[in-house]
C-alpha positions in Angstrom: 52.6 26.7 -16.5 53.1 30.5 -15.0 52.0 31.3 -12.1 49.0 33.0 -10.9 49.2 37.1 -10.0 47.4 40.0 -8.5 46.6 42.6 -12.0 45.1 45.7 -11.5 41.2 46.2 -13.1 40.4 49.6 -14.0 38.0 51.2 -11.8 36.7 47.5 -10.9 39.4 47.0 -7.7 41.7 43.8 -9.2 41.5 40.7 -10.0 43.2 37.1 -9.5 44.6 36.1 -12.9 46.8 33.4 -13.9 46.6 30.6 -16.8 43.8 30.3 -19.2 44.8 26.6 -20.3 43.0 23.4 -18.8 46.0 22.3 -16.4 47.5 19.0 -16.1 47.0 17.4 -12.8 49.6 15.9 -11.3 49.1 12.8 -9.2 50.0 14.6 -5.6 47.3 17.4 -7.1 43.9 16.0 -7.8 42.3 19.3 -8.1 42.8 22.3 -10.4 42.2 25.7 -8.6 41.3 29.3 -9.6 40.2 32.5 -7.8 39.3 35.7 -8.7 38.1 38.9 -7.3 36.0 41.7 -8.5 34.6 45.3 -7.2 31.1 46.2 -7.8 31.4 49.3 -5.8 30.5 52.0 -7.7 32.7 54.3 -10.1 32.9 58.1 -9.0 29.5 60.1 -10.2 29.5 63.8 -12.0 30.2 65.4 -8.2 32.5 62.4 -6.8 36.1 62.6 -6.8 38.9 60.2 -6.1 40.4 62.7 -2.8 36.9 63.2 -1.5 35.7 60.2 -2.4 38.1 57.5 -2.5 35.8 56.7 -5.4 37.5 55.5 -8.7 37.4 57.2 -12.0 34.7 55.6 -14.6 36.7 53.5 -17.4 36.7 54.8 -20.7 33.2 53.7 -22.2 31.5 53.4 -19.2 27.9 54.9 -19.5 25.6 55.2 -16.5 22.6 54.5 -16.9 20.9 56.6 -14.2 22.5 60.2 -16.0 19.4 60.5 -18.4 18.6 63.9 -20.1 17.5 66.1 -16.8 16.0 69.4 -16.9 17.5 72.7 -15.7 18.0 72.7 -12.0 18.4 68.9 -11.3 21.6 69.3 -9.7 21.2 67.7 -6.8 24.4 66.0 -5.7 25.6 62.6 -7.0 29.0 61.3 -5.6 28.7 57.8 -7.0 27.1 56.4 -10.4 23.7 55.2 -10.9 22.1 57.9 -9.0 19.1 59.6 -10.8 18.5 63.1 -11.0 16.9 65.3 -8.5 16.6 69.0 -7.3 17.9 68.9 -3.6 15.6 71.2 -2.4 16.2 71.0 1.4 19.9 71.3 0.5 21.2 68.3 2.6 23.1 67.3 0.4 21.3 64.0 -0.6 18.0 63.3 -1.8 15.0 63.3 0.3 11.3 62.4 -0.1 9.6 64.7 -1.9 12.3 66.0 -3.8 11.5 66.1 -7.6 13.9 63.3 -9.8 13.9 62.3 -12.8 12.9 58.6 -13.5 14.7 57.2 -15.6 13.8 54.0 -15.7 10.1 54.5 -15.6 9.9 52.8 -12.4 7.8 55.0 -10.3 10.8 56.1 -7.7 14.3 57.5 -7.2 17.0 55.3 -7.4 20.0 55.9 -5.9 22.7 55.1 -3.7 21.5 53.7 0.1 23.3 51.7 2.5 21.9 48.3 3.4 21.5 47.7 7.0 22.7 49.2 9.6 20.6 51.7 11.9 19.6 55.2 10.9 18.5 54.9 7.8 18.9 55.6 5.3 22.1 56.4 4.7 24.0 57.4 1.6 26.9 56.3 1.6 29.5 59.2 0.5 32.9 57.8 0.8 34.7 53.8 0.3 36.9 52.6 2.9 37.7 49.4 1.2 35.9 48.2 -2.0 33.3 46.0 -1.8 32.8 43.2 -4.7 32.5 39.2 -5.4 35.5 36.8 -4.4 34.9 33.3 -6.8 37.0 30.2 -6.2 36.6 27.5 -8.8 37.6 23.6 -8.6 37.9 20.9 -10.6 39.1 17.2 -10.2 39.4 16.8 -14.2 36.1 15.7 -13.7 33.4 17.7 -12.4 33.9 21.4 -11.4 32.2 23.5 -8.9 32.6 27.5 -7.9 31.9 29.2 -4.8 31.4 32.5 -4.8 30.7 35.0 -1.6 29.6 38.7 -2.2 29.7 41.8 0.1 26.5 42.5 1.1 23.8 42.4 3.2 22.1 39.7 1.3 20.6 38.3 -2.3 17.4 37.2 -4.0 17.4 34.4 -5.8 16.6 36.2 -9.2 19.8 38.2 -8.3 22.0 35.1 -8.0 20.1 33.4 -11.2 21.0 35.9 -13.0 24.7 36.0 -11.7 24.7 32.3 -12.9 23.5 32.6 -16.0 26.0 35.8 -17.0 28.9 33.5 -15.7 27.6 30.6 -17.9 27.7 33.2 -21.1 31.1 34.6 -20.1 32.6 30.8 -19.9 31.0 29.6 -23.0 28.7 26.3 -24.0 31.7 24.1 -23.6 33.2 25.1 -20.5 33.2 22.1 -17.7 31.4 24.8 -15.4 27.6 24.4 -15.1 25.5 27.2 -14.1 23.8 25.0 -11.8 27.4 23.8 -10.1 27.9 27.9 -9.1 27.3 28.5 -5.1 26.0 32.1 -4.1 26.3 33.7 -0.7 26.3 37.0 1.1 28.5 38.3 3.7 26.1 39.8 5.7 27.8 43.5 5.0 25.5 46.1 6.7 28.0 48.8 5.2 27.2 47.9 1.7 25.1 48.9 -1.1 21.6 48.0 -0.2 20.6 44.6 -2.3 17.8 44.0 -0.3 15.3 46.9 -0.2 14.5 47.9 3.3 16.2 51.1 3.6 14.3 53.8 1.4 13.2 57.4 2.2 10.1 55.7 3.8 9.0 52.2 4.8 7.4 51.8 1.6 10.1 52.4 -1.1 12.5 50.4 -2.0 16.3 51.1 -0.9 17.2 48.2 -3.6 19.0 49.9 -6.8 17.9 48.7 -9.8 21.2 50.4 -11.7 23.7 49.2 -9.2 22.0 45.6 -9.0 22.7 44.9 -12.7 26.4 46.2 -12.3 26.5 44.1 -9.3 24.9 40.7 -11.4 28.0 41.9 -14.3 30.9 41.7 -11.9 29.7 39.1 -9.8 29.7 37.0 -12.9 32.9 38.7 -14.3 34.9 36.9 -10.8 33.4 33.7 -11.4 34.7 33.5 -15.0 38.2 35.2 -14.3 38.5 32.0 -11.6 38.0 29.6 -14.0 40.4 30.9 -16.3 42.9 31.3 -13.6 42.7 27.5 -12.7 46.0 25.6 -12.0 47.1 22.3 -10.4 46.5 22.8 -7.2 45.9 20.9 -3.3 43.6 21.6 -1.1 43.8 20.9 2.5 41.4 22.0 5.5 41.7 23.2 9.1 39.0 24.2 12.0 39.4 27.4 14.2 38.3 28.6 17.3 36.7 32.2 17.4 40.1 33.7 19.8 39.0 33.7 23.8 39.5 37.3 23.6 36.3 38.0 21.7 32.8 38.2 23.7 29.6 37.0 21.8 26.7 39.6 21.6 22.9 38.3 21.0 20.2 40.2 19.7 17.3 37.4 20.2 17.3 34.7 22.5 18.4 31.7 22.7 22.2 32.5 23.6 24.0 29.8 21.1 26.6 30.8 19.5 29.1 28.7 16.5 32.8 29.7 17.7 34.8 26.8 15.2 36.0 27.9 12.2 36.0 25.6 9.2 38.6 26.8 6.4 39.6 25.6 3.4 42.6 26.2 1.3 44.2 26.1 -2.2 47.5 25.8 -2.6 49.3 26.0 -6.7 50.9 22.6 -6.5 53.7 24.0 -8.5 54.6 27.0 -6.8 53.5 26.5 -3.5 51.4 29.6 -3.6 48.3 30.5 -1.7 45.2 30.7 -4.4 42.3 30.8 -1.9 41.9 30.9 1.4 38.2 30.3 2.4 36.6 30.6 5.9 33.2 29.8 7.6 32.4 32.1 10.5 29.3 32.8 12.2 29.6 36.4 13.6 27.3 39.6 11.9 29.6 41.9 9.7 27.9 45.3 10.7 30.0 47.7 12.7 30.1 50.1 10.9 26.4 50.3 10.3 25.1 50.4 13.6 28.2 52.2 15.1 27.6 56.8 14.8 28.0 59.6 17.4 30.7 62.4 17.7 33.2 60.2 19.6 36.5 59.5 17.4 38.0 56.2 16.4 41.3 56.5 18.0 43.1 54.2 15.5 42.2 56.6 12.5 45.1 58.2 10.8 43.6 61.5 10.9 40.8 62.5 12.9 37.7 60.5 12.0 34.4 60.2 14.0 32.1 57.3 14.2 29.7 58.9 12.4 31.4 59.8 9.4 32.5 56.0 9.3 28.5 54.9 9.4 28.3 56.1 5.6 31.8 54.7 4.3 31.3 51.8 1.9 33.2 48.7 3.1 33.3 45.4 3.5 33.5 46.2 7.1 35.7 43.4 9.7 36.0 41.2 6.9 38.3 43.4 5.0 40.5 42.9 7.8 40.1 39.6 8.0 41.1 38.9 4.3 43.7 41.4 4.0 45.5 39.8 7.1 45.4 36.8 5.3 46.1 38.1 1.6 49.0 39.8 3.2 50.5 36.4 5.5 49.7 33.7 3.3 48.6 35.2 -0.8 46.5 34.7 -2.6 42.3 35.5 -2.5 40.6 35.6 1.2 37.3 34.7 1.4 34.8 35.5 4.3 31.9 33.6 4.3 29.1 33.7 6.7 28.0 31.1 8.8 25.1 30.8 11.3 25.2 34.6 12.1 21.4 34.6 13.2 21.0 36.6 16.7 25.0 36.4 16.6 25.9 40.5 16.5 29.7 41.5 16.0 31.3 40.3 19.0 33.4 42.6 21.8 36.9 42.5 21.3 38.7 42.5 25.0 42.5 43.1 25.6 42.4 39.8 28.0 40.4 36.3 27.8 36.9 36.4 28.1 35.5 33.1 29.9 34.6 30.4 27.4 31.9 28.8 29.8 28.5 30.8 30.4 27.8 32.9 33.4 25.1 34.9 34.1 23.0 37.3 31.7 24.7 40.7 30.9 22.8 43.4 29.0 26.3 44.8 28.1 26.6 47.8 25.9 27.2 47.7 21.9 25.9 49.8 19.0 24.2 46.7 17.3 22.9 45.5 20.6 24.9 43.2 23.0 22.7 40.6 25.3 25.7 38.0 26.5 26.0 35.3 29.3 29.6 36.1 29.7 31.3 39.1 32.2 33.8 40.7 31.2 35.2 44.6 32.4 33.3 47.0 29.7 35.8 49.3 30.1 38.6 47.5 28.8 36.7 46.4 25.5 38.8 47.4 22.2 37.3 51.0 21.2 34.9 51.2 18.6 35.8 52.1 14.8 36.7 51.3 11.3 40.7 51.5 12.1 40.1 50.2 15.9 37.6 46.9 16.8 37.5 46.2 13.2 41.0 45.9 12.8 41.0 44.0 15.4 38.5 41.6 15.1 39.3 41.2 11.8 43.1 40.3 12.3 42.7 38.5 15.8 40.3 36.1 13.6 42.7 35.5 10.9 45.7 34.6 13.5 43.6 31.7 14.3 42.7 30.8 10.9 46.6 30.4 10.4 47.2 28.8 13.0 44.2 26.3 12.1 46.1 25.4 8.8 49.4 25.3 10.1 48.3 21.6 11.8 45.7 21.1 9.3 45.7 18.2 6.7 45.4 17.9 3.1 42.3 16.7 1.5 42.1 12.7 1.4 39.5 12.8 -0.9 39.0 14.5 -4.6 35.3 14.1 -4.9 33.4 16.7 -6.2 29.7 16.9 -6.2 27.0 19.2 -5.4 23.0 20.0 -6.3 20.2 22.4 -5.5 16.6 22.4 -4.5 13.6 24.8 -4.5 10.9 25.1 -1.7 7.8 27.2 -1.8 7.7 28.9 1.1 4.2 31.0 2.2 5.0 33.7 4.0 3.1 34.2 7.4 4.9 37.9 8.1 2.0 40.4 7.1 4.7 43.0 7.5 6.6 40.9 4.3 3.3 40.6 2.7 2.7 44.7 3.0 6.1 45.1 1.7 6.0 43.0 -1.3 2.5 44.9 -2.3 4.7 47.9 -1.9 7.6 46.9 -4.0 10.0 47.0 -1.1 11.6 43.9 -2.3 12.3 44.6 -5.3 12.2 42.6 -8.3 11.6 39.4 -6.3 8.2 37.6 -7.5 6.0 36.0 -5.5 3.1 32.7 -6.0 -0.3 32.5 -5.1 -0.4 28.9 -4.7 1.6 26.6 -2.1 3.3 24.4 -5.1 4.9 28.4 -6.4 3.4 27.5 -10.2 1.2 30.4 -10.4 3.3 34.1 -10.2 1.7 37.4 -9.0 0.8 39.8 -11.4 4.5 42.2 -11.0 4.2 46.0 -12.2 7.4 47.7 -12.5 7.8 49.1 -8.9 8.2 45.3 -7.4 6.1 42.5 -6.5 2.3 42.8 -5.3 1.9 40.2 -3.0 4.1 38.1 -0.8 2.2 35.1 -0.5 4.3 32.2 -1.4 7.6 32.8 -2.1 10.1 30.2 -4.5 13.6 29.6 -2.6 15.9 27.3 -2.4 18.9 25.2 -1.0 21.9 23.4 -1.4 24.3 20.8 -0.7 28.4 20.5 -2.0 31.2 19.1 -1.5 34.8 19.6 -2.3 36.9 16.8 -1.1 36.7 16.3 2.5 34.4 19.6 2.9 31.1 19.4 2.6 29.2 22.7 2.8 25.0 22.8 3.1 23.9 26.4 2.0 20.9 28.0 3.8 18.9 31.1 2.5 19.1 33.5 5.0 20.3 34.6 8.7 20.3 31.0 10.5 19.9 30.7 14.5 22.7 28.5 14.9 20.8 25.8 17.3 18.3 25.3 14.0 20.8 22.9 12.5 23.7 22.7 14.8 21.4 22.3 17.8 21.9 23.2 21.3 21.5 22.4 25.5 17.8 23.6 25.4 14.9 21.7 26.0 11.1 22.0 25.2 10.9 23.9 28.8 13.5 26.4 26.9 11.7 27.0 23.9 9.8 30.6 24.4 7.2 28.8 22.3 6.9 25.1 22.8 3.5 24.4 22.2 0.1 25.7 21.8 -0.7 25.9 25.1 2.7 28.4 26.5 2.1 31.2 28.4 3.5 34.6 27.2 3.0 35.9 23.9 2.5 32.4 22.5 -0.5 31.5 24.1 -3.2 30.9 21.9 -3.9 29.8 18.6 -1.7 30.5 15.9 -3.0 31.4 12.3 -3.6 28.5 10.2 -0.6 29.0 7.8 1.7 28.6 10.9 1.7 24.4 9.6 5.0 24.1 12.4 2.9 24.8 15.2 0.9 21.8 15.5 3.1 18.8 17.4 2.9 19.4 21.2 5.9 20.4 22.1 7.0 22.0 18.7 9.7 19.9 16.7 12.8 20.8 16.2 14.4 21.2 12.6 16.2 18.2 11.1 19.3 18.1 12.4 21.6 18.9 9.5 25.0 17.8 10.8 24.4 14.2 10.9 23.2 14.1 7.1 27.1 15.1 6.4 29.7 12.6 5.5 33.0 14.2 5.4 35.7 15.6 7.8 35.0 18.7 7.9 31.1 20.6 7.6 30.8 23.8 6.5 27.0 26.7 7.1 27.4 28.4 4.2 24.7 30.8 5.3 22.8 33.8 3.3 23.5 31.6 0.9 21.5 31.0 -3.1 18.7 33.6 -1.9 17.3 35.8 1.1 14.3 35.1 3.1 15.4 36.5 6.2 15.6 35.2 9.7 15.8 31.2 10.2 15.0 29.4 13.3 12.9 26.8 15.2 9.3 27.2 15.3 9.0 27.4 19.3 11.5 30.0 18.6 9.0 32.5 17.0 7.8 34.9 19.1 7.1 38.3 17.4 6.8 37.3 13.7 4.1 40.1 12.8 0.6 38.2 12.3 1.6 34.7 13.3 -0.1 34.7 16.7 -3.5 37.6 15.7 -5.1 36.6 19.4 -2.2 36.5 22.2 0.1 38.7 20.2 -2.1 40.6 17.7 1.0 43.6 18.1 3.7 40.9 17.7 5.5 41.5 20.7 8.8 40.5 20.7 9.2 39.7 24.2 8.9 36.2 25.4 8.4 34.6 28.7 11.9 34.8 30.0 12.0 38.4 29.7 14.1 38.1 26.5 14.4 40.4 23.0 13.3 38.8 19.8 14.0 41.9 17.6 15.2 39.4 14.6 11.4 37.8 14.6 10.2 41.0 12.5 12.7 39.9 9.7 11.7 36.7 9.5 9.6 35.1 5.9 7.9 32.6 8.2 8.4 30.5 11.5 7.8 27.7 9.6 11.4 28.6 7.3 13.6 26.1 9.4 11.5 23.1 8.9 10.8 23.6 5.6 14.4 24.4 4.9 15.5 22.0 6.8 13.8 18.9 5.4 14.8 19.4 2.0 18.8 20.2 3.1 18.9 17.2 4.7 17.3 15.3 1.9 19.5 16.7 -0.3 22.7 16.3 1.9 21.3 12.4 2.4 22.0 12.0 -1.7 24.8 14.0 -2.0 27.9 12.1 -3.6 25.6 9.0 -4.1 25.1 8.3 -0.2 21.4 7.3 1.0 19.4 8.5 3.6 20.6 5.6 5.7 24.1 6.5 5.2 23.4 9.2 8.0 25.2 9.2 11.0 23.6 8.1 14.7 21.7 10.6 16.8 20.3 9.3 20.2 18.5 10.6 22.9 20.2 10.9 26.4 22.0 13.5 28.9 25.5 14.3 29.7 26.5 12.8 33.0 28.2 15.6 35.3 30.7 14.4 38.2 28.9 14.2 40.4 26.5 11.7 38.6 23.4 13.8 38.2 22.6 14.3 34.5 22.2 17.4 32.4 21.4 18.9 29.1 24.4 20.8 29.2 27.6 19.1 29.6 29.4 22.2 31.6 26.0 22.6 34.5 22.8 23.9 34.2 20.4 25.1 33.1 20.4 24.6 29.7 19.1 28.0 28.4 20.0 31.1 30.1 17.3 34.0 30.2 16.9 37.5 30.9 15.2 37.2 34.0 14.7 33.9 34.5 16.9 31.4 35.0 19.7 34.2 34.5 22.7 32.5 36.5 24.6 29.5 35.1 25.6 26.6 37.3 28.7 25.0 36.6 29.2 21.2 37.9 32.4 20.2 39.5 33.8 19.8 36.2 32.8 19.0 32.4 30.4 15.7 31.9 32.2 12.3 32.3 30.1 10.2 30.3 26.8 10.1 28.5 23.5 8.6 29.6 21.0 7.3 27.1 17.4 6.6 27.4 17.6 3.0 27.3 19.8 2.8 30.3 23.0 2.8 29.0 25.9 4.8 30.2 28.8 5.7 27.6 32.0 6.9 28.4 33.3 8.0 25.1 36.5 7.2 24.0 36.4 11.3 22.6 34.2 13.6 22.9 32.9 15.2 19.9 32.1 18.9 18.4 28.8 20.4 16.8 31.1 19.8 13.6 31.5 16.7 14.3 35.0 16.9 14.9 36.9 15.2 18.0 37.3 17.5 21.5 40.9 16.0 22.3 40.2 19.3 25.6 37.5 17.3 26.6 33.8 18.9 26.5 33.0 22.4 26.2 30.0 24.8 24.7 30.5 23.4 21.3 30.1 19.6 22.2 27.2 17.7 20.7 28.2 14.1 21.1 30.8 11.6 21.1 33.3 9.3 18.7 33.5 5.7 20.0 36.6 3.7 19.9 36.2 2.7 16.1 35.6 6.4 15.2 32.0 6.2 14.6 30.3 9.8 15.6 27.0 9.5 17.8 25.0 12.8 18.4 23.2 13.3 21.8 19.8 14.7 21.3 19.1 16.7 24.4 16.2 17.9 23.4 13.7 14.6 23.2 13.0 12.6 26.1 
């Protein structure tokens, strides 16, 4: 059987191609492996060219479907395809409300080509860096088959991803062993990417979201998903877990300050070759540099002169096309970035030295996208900012550890392959979501007007009318000893991996807080009724293999995703203490994400039915989940703590803004009942073993027969 290899795809970028036969497995290769890449970035328009542009040529036969018949003078300037029309009658060079257009899809606005993300908008994007498409990776156990799919951009509606599916499923035929239903769906998170989501228009109530570029998008996206499963061939897979490298400095945008630094990875090796196929990586970090980054000042890394601001409207895939071409170019085969937790977590600092791994006071440092961190570090030493400087950077620093993660990884015990998918109705409390949907902001997302999602909105052709229930979903898979629970949106990390805090750190714990919380919150808020607020299921314990994978942004996009004490400024949630939604809580903190947010009810909801699902996955029963209890860590000096590194357990922004570290880490573990535990090894938010002893990421502890316990710190 040949090998897989890289072929170029006209004006699409390339694509991984190899054998089109069902391959034999061998006994040392239970799986069969294929991956695939394809661009959706746009082909060059009638004023684009390839030196100005970096654009590609449209293949013969393409037609675009946004060059309708135009009158005389509609000349405005179109660099890319699926732009409409328009008479640029300010002359900037792009359109701008109130210019005439022609609409060619009878849709009631122009449609063109914005930038999702980012700041400034909106932004046209006028040049590609790097192109920006779908990266599939399909695998079977002669069995059952499954593909995973991440895309570069900001985020996806379901109906986006449904209809990915269903193309995929008519490319592969009735009688491929691929199931619509078996193909997983995320976003990168790339804020310097076509808009997919709608947020970005000429004014806040047109839609950014191009209905043109969305279809070619839904084609290609499809296109990588069927070009992996023809490219399948015997393959192993083995896993490894990273640490984020001690050189890079997490940034918040929102309180609380938790952060994800492990890395799971998987990767697929061509049993008879011993090529690379895929390399796939979960991190929890914001891909939006580029986006938020402008100004006159010029990335010194740049092979010719090159400001920041003529980077904010390049298309790319931003860090992440670092990451994966590190790793395309060390190890071959496809990279894959997907995005973990990445709630609150902006692009982090890059430093020249070590950055301290233990918290230490609050620092309102500087960085474009914002930059609230509990660790010091000398400003003027960070890695300069740019496309060709902190990108590259980040980008390559990250991959290094990836590496070195598999170099002392292990190969996948297990060959089980299983995976399903559920919906949840959702009623959105954000009256700013609700105004947008009557707009059409969104899209062509519909929405419900009952709380079972059976009853659809009247939808005219600008977008939905009404965003009062909304029909989501999520989902549990595994691939051997991975198993991977998908989220739909920007997840807090401490929703599902938890964290040090307690109810006294929750900016909202119960009805009765102080701050912008205090009050009564509207009756759709159904979270905020237990006194304190509950937390989220915790989703970690409802896994069952080695290795446990966020695949975040993941089957849809509802926006921001945390606990409900968390929700502070979610527009409409509290009309009596916070009729303006403030975003400010009572520690003095940001929580600028709250406005993006569906609902503060999303992580519950969300929650309950992951871990129902994860509960079944692979025939295991809710019973089969692994043991949380309720206790503290015991510091060295025997006093006990939420945190196993000091106190306090939450850092604010002007309260409680220094962190006390203990004598040392925790010793042992004291549990409500009495009972002190000193663990035979301590034990990750992965659930993997801390042979270093505990740190931020520890969450519990293996006993001597390698059973995992996970300390609740919250309760009690």
């Amino acid at each position: 059987m040949g090998a897989a290899k890289l072929l170029p795809l006209a004006a699409f970028g390339w694509i991984w191609s190899g054998p089109t036969a069902t391959p034999t497995l061998a006994a040392s290769a239970p799986f069969s492996v294929g991956a695939a890449v394809a661009s959706f970035t746009p082909p060059c328009g009638p004023d684009g060219t390839p030196a100005a542009n970096n654009c590609t040529p449209p293949p013969t036969g393409f037609h675009d479907p946004a060059s309708c018949v135009s009158p005389p003078g509609f000349t405005g300037r179109r660099l890319f395809a699926f732009e409409e029309p328009y008479v640029d009658q300010q002359q900037s060079g792009h359109y701008d409300e109130g210019d005439p257009f022609v609409d060619c899809n009878g849709d009631g606005r122009w449609d063109g080509n914005f930038i999702g993300g980012g700041s400034n908008a909106p932004r046209f994007y006028d040049r590609v860096a790097d192109p920006v498409g779908a990266r599939a990776i399909v695998v079977s156990n002669g069995h059952q088959s499954t593909a995973v799919e991440v895309l570069d951009h900001e985020g996806a509606f379901n109906v986006y991803l449904a209809a990915i599916r269903a193309q995929a499923a008519a490319l592969l035929g009735p009688h491929a062993g691929l199931h619509a239903d078996s193909i997983y769906i995320s976003s990168t998170h790339d804020e310097s990417a076509p808009d997919s989501i709608g947020l970005y228009g000429v004014d806040a109530v047109t839609s950014s979201s191009n209905p043109y570029w969305v279809a070619y998008m839904e084609q290609q996206s499809a296109r990588a998903t069927a070009d992996a499963w023809a490219s399948r061939t015997a393959a192993t897979i083995r896993y490894g877990e990273a640490v984020e490298p001690a050189t890079f400095r997490q940034c918040w945008s929102s309180y609380p300050f938790v952060d994800d630094q492990l890395v799971p990875v998987l990767q697929a090796v061509d049993a008879n070759t011993g090529r690379t196929i895929a390399t796939l990586a979960d991190v929890s970090q914001h891909a939006e540099t580029l986006g938020f980054n402008g100004g006159s000042a010029l990335d010194p890394g740049a092979p010719v002169p090159t400001t920041l601001q003529q980077e904010k409207t390049w298309l790319s895939a931003d860090w992440p096309y670092w990451f994966r071409h590190r790793l395309e170019s060390d190890l071959g085969g496809v990279g894959i970035e997907m995005a973990g937790s990445v709630g609150s977590n902006e692009t982090p600092q890059v430093f020249p030295a070590p950055v301290s791994r233990t918290p230490q006071q609050f620092v309102d440092a500087g960085h474009p996208a914002g930059c609230r961190t509990t660790f010091v570090a000398d400003q003027g030493s960070m890695v300069p900012l740019g496309y060709y400087s902190e990108d590259v950077a980040l980008g390559t620093q990250l991959a290094s550890a990836v590496e070195s993660a598999l170099a002392s990884g292990a190969a996948s015990a297990s060959s089980d392959i299983a995976g399903s998918r559920a919906d949840v109705c959702l009623q959105v409390t954000n009256v700013l979501f609700a105004v947008g949907g009557v707009a059409g902001v969104f899209g062509g997302r519909p929405s419900y007007l009952d709380p079972l999602c059976t009853v659809p909105q009247p939808q005219p052709p600008s977008g939905n009318t009404a965003a009062t229930f909304i029909r989501t979903e999520v989902a549990g898979f595994r691939i051997g000893d991975g198993t991977f629970v998908s989220i739909p949106g920007e997840v807090f990390p401490f929703t599902y991996l938890r964290s040090f805090l307690g109810p006294e750190d929750m900016p909202c714990p119960d009805p009765n807080s102080n701050g912008a919380c205090g009050g009564p919150a509207a009756p759709t808020l159904a979270c905020a009724r237990s006194n304190p607020y509950a937390l989220p299921p915790w989703l970690m314990p409802h896994m069952h293999t080695p290795y446990r994978f966020v695949d975040g942004l993941a089957e849809d996009m509802v926006g921001y995703i945390f606990p409900c004490g968390n929700g502070v400024g979610v527009p409409g949630e509290y009309p009596v203490s916070n009729a303006a939604a403030s975003g400010t809580d009572r520690f003095g903190c940001g929580h600028s994400d709250d406005s993006e947010a569906a609902s503060s009810n999303a992580g519950d909801a969300l929650g309950v039915a992951a871990a129902s699902l994860l509960d079944r996955l692979g025939g295991h029963r809710a019973a089969d989940a692994e043991s949380v209890v309720v206790g503290r860590y015991v510091l060295p000096d025997g006093s006990l703590s939420r945190d196993p590194l000091g106190t306090p357990g939450s850092i604010g922004c002007d309260a409680n803004t220094m962190f006390m570290p203990g004598t040392g880490p925790a010793t042992a573990v004291h549990l409500a009942d009495g009972t002190t535990v000193v663990p035979a090894q301590w034990m990750s938010l992965s659930g993997r073993a801390q042979p270093g002893g505990p740190d931020r990421n520890t969450r519990g502890w293996i006993d001597g027969a390698g059973r995992r316990h996970w300390l609740d710190v919250f309760s009690g």
